[in-house]
N, C-alpha and C positions, 0 to 999 in steps of 0.2 A: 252542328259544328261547322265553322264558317272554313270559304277554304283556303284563306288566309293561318289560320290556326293550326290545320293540316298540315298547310305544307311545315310551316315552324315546327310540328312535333314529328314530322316525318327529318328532318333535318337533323333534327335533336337526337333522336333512336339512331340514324346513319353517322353521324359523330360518334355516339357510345360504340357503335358496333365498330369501327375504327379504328378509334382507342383498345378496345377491345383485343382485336385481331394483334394490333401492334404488341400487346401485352404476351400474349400468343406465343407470338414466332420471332420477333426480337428479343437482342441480350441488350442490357445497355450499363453503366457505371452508375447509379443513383449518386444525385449530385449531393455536395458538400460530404460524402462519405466515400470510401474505399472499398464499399460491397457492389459486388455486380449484380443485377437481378438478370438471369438470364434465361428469362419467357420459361410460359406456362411447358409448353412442347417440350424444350431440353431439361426440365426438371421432373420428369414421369421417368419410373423407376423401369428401364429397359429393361428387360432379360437377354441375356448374352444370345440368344439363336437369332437375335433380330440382327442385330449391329455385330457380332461377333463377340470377340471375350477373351478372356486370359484366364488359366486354372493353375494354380500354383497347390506342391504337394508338401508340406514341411514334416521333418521326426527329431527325434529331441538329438540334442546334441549327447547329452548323457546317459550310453547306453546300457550301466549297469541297474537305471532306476529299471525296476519289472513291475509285475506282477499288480495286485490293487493298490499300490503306490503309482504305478504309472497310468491307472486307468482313472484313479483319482485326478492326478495335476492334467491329463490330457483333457480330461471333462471339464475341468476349471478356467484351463487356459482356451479351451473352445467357445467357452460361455465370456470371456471377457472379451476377447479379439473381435466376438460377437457383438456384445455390448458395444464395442466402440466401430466398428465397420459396418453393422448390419444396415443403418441409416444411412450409408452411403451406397446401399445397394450390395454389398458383398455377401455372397454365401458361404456362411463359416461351418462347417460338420466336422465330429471327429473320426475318422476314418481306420479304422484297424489300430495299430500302432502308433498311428502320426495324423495332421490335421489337414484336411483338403478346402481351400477357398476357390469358389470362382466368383468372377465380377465381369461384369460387362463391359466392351471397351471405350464407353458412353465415360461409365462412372469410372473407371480405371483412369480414364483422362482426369476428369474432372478434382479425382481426389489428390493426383502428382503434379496438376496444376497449380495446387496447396501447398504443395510439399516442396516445389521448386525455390522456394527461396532458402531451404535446408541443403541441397544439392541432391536429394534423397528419391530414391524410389518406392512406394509404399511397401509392395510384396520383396523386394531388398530388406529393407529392415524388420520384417517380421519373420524373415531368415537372418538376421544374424546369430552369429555363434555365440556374444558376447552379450549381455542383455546391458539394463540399465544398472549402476554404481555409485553408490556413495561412501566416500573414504577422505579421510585428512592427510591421502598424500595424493602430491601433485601428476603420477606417471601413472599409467595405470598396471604395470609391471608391479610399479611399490606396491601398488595398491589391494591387489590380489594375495598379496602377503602379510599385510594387517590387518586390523579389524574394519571393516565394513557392510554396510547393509544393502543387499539386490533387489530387484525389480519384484522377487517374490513376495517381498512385504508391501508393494503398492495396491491399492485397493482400486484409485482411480485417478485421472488428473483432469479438472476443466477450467474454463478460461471465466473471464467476465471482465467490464470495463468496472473499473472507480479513477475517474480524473487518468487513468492511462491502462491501457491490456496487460493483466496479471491472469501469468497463469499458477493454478495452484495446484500442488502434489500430494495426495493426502495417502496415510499408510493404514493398515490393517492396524488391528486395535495391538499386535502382538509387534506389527514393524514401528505403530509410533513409541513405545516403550525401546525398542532396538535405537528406531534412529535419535529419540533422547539423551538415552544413552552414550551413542556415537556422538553427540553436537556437545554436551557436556563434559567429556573428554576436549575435543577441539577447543573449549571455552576456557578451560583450565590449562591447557597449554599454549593458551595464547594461537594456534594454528588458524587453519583455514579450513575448509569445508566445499570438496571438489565434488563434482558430478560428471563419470564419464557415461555416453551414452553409444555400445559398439563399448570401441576402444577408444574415443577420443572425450578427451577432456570439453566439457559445453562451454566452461568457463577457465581457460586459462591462468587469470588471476586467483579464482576460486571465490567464495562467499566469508565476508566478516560474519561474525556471529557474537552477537550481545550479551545473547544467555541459550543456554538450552531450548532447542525449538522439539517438536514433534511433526509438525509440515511447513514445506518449504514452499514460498512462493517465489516465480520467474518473472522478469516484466518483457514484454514482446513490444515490436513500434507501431504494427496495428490489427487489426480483426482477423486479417489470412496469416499473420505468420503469430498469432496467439493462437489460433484453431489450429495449423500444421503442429506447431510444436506440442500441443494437447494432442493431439494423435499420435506421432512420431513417441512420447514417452507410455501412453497407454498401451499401446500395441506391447511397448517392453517390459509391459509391468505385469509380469504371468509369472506362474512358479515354475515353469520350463521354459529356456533356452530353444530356440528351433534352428532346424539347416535346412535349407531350400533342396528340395529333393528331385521335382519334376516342377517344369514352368514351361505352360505349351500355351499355345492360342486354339480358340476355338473360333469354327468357322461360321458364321450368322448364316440365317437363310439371307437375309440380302444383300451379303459379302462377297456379289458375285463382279462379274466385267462391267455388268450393267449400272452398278454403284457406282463403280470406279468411273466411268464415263459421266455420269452426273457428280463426281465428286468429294462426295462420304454418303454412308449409308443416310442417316440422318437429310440432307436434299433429297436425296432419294427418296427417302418417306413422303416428303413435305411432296414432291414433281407428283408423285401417285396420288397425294390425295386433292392436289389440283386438279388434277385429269379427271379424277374421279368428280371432284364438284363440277369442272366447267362440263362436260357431259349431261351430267344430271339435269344442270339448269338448261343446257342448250335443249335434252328433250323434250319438257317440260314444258317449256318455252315455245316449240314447237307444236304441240299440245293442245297447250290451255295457254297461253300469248302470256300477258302482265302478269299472269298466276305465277307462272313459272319464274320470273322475274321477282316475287314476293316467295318463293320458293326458296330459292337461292340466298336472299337476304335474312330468311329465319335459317337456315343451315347455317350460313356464318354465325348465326348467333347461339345456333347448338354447339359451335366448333367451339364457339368461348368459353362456353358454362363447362363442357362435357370434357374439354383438356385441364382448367382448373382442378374440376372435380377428380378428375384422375392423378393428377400429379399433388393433391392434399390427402388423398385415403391412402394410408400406407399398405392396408390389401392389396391395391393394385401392382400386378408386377406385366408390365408390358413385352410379354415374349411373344411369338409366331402364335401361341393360344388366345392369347389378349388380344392379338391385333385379329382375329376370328372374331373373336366377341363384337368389338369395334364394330365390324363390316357389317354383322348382323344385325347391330343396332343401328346403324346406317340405311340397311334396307329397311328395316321397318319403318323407319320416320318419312322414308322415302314413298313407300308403298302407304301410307294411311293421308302422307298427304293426296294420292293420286286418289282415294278412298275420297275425302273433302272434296277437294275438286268436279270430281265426279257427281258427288250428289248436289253442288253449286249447278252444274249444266245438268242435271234430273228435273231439280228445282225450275230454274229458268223456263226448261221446255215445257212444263208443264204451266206455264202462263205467270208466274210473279216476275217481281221485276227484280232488277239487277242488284238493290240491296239489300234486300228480303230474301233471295236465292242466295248471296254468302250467308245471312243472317240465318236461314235454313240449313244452308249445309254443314256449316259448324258446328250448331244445335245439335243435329240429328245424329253426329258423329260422337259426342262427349262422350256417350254412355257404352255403346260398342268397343267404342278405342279402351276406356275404362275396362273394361270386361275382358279384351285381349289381353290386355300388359296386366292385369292385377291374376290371370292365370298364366305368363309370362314368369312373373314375379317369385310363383308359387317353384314352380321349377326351376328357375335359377336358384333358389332356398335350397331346394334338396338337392340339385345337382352340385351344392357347394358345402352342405352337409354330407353327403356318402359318395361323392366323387372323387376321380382322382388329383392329382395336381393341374395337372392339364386342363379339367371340366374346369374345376377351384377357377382358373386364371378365365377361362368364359365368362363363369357366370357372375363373380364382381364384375366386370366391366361392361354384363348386360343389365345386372339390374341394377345399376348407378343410372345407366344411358337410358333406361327408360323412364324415369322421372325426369331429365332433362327432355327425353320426349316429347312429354305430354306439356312439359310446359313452353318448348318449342312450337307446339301444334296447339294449342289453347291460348297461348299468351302472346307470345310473339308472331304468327304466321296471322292468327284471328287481329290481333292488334294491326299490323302493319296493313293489311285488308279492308279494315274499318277507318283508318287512319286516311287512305288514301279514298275510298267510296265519295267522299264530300267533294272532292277535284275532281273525278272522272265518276259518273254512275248510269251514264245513259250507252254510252259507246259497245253496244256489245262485239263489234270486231275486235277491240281492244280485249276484251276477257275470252274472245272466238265461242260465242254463245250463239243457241240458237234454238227458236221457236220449235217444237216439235218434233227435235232432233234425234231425241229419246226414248224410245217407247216402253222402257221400263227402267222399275227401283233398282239401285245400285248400293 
């Protein structure tokens, strides 16, 4: 390889990892649309002990339901609330009598974000008294007084584009018979067909209606306020009513003064794991000179694959236990590079030359590093088989990080290595090598 070429594919790999990074740790507006993509980092599923949290306690408004009637709807309305918040990171269980959410205040943001163009606050509306309503009078006083059909007949509601954001409302097999019913009445008397959600009317004017429907569809202006509004009615569409009972915040392990002085937890993270890298390379660096230097440049590109991959497995939940996990997989990539390295200056002392010694030390590591992580592997399995929660949250995010690993340390660290040899391979002050330096295998 000529070192013309070198440098062009060493350019090439330093743009992608760039790009990369930037995908990473930047939010941005993807153009010609209204969705934000907002980096790999802020879209991994926090746990509230990191960044802090909010716990909200709800119990039904209607205190006469008891007994397996009410352990029935609390089980139903746990499993829905679930269904529609659990992807945004919220933990929904049913708690005694009544239902306990917590959410992190990463995603807690994130999802009132949505919800802002409603004037609404998520855990607001999952307390109210009042659920979702459908009735052919316009008040909703009238309306509790005629016939109508409630949130307990909805099954579910989602959005999707055709030529414009429609969101759709679909009922239980026994509420679309209900709400036919109720729209076929409205059709025959010539009426209208209101929807309050709470107590307020959605639609003041109310809905013309053709003929008898069974699901109704909303049209929204675009993607965030069709997704808010698909949440804001699913949340109300359970067979229990709920009233907000305790709403406390929880405290993060990194919710301390020292956040607060860098700005939110989240910089916070990001300043620690800078610190963390520029250390690493500067040691490294100090070391074994340009290694250390190609050191650094394959951890950026572990940083790209290994936050991706975290933020697409829905396993992953990054609380104080996951960021353990992290650190450990960090050490290890950390410590088997210093393993390479080391047998690079074995190599050398022992009389090859400079590219035949990376050529060596990379070789002679495959099989060992292999044999570590695939008994690594084996433990992460059972520790996330018969562990607790806490192990659980270790060990996906160690044995994710170690196949990003081995291909940080085989692909990318041996690449960039190789890559550069054809520009420099004689300089050994440059790699800090040295004839007979070593008198034994490493």
């Amino acid at each position: 390889m000529t070192k013309k070429r070198s440098i062009i594919k060493l350019c090439i790999v330093a743009v992608l990892t760039l790009i990369g990074l930037f995908l990473t740790f930047f939010s941005f507006v993807i153009p010609t649309t209204n969705t934000t993509f907002k980096g790999f980092f802020n879209a991994i599923n926090y746990g509230y002990d990191v960044n802090g949290g909010v716990l909200a306690v709800y119990e039904p408004v209607d205190d006469t339901i008891t007994g397996y009637d009410l352990e029935n709807k609390l089980e139903t309305t746990a499993n829905k609330l679930s269904n529609t918040l659990s992807g945004w990171g919220f933990n929904v269980t049913k708690q005694s009598n009544g239902i306990r959410i917590e959410v992190s205040e990463t995603n807690y943001k994130e999802i009132n974000n949505k919800m802002a163009e409603y004037g609404v606050d998520i855990l607001s509306i999952i307390g109210t008294e009042k659920g979702i309503m459908f009735s052919d009078k316009s008040t909703y006083s009238e309306a509790i007084e005629s016939n109508y059909v409630d949130g307990s007949f909805l099954e579910n509601c989602e959005y999707s584009y055709n030529q414009q954001w429609v969101v759709k409302i679909n009922f239980t097999e026994e509420g679309k018979t209900k709400f036919k019913d109720l729209t076929q009445q409205i059709v025959n008397a010539g009426g209208k067909l209101y929807m309050f959600v709470g107590e307020q009317n959605y639609n003041s004017e109310g809905f013309d209606l053709d003929s008898a429907v069974s699901n109704l569809y909303l049209t929204a202006t675009n993607q965030q306020a069709a997704e808010a509004l698909s949440v804001q009615i699913s949340v109300l569409a359970k067979p229990l009513n709920l009233v907000q009972v305790v709403n406390d915040t929880i405290t993060g392990g990194l919710n301390t003064s020292t956040a607060g002085f860098f700005g939110n937890q989240s910089t916070l993270l990001i300043t620690g794991l800078i610190v963390l890298f520029v250390a690493t390379v500067v040691l490294l660096s100090v070391r074994y000179h340009i290694f250390g230097a190609f050191a650094g440049w394959a951890i950026a590109i572990f940083t790209v694959l290994y936050t991706f991959l975290l933020q697409s497995i829905p396993l992953v939940l990054m609380d104080m236990n996951g960021v353990v996990g992290v650190l450990l997989v960090y050490a290890v990539l950390v410590g088997n590079m210093v393993s390479i390295f080391e047998k690079i200056r074995s190599e050398y002392a022992s009389g090859k030359k400079i590219p035949n010694s990376v050529q060596s030390g990379f070789k002679k590591n495959v099989l060992p590093v292999l044999e570590r992580y695939i008994f690594l592997l084996i433990i992460c399995a059972v520790m996330f088989i018969v562990g607790s929660t806490a192990l659980k949250a270790i060990a996906v995010n160690v044995f994710v990080g170690l196949f990003v690993n081995y291909f940080t340390l085989f692909v990318a660290l041996r690449g960039i290595c190789s890559l550069y040899l054809p520009i420099n391979s004689t300089n050994k002050k440059l790699y800090n090598l040295k004839r007979g330096d070593i008198k034994h295998e490493i």
